[in-house]
MDTraj code that builds the backbone (N, CA, C; nanometers):
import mdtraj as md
import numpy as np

residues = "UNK UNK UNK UNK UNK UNK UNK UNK UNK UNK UNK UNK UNK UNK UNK UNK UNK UNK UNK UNK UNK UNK UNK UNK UNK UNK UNK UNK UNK UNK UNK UNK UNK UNK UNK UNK UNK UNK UNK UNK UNK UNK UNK UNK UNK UNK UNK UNK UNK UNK UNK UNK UNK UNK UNK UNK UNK UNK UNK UNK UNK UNK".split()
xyz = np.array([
    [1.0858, -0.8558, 1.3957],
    [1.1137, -0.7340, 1.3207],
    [1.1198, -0.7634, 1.1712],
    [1.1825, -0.8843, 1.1180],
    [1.2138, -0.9115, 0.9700],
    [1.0535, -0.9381, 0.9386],
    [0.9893, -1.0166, 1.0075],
    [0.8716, -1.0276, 0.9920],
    [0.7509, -0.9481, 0.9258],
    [0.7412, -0.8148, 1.0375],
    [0.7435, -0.7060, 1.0058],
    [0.7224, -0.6041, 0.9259],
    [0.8893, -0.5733, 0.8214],
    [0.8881, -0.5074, 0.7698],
    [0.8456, -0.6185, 0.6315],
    [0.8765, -0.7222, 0.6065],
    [0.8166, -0.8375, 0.4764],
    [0.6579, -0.7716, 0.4900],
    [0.5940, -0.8295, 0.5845],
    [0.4167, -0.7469, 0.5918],
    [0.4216, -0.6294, 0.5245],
    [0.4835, -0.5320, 0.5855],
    [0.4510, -0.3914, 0.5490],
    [0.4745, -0.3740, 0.3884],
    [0.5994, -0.4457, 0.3594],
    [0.6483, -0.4205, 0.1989],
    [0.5182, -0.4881, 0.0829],
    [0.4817, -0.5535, 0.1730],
    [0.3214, -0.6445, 0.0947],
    [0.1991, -0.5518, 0.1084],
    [0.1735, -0.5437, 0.1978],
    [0.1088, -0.3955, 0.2084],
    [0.0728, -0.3005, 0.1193],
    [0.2234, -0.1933, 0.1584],
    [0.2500, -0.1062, 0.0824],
    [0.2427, -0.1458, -0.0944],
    [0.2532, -0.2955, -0.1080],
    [0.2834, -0.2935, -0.3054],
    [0.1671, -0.2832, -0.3019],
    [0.0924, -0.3529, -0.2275],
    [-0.1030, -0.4061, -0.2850],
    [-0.1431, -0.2371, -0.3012],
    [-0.1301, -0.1300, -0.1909],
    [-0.1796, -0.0175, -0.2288],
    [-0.1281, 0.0406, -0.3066],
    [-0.0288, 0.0056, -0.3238],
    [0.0346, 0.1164, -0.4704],
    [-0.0590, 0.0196, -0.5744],
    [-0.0581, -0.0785, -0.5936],
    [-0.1037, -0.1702, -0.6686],
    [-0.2947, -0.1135, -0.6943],
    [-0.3628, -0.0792, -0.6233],
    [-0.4906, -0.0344, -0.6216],
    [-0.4562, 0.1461, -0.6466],
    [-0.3669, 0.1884, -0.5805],
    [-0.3898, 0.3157, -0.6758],
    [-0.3387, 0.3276, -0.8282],
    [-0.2708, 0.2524, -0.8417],
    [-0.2750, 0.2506, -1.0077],
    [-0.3956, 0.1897, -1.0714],
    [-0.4727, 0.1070, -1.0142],
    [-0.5999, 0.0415, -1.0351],
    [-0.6922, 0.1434, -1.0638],
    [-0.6840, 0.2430, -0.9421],
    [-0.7724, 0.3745, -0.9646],
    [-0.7939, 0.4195, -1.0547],
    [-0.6936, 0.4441, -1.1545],
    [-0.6494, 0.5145, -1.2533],
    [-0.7412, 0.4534, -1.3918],
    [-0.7827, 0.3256, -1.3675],
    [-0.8971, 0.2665, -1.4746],
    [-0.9808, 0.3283, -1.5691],
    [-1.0182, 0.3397, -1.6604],
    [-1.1284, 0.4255, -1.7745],
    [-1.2310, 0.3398, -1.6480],
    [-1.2294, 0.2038, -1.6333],
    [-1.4091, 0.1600, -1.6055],
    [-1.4101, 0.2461, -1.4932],
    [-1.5132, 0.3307, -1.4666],
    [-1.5087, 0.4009, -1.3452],
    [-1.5804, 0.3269, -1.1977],
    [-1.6330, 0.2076, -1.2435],
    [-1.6626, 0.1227, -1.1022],
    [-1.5229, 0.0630, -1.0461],
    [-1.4709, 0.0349, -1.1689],
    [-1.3675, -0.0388, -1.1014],
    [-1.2234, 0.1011, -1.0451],
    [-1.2498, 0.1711, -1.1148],
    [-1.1635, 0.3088, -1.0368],
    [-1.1952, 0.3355, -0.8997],
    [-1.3483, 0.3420, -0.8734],
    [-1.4040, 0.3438, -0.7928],
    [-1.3779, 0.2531, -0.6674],
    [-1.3762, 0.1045, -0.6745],
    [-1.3565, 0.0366, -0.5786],
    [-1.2364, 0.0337, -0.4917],
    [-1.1221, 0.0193, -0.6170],
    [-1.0030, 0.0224, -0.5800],
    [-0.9668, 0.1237, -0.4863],
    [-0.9812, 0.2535, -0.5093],
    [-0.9334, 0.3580, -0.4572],
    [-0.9972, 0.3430, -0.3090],
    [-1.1193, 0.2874, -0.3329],
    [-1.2013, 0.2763, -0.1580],
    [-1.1350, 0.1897, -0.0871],
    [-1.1057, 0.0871, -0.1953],
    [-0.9897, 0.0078, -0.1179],
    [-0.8529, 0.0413, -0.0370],
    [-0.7800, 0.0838, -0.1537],
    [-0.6928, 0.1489, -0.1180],
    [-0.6590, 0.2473, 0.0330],
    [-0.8043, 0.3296, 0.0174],
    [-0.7994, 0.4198, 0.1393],
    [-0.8886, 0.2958, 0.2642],
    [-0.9056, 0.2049, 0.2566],
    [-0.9230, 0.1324, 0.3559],
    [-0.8265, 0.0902, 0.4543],
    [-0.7294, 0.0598, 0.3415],
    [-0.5819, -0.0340, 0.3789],
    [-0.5280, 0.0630, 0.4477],
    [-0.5144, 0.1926, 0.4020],
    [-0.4163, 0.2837, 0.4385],
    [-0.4740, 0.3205, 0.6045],
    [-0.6116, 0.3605, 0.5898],
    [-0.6715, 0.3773, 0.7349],
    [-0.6346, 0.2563, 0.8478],
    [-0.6822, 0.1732, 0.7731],
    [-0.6462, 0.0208, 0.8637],
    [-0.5111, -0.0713, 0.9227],
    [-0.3980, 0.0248, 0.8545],
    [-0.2439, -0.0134, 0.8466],
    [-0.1977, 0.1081, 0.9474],
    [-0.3224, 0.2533, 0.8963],
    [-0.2437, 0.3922, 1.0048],
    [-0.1148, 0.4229, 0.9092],
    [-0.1477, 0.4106, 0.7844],
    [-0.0096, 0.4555, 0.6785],
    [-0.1177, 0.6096, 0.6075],
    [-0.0045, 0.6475, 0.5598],
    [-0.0579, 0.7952, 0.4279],
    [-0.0314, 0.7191, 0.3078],
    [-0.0765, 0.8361, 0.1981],
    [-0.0153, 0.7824, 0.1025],
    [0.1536, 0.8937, 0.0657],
    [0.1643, 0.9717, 0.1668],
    [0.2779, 1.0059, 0.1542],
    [0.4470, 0.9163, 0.2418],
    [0.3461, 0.8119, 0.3435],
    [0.4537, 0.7415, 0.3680],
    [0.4869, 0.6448, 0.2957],
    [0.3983, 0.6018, 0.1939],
    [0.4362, 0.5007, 0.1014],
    [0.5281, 0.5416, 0.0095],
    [0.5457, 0.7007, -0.0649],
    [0.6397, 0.7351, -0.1374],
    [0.7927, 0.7455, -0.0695],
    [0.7850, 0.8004, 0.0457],
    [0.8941, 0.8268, 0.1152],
    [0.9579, 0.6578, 0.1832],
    [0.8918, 0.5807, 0.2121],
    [0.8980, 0.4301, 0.2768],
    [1.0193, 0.3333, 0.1738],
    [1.1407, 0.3441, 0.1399],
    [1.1308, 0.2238, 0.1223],
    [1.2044, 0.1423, 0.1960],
    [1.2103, 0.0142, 0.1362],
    [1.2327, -0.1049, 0.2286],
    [1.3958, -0.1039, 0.2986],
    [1.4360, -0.1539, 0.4403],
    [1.5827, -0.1342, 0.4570],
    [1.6418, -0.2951, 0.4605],
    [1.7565, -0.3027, 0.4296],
    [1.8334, -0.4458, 0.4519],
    [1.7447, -0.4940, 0.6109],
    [1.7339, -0.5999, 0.5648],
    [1.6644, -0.6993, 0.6754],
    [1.7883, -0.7220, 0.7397],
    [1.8038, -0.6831, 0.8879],
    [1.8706, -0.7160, 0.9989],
    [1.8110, -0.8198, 1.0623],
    [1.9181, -0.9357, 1.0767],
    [1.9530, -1.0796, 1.1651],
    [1.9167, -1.0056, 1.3430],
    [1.8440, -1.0345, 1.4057],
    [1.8607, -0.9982, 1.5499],
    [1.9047, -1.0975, 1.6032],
])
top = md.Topology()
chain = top.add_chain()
for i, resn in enumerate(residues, 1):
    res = top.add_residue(resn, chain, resSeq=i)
    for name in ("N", "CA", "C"):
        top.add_atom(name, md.element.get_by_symbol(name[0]), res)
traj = md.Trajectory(xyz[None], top)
């Protein structure tokens, strides 16, 4: 489970991390990112509305 949610929090930064990328004047590189971005999100089965609402909880010892 701690496992887990560490992945997901890596995840979730890299796509926040490419949609601010989006945001680029170069428009190839706006371009890629964002394809990226919606790759990860398809490929994880996340929105980009669970990433706003998501954040991380105290890591529980099982």
């Amino acid at each position: 489970m701690q496992t887990q949610v560490l992945e997901l929090e890596k995840i979730a930064d890299k796509i926040r991390k490419l949609f601010a990328l989006s945001q680029s004047p170069n428009e190839r590189e706006a371009s890629a990112a964002a394809a990226k971005a919606q790759e990860m999100l398809t490929r994880h089965n996340l929105s980009i509305a669970s990433l706003q609402d998501w954040t991380p909880r105290p890591l529980e010892w099982e």
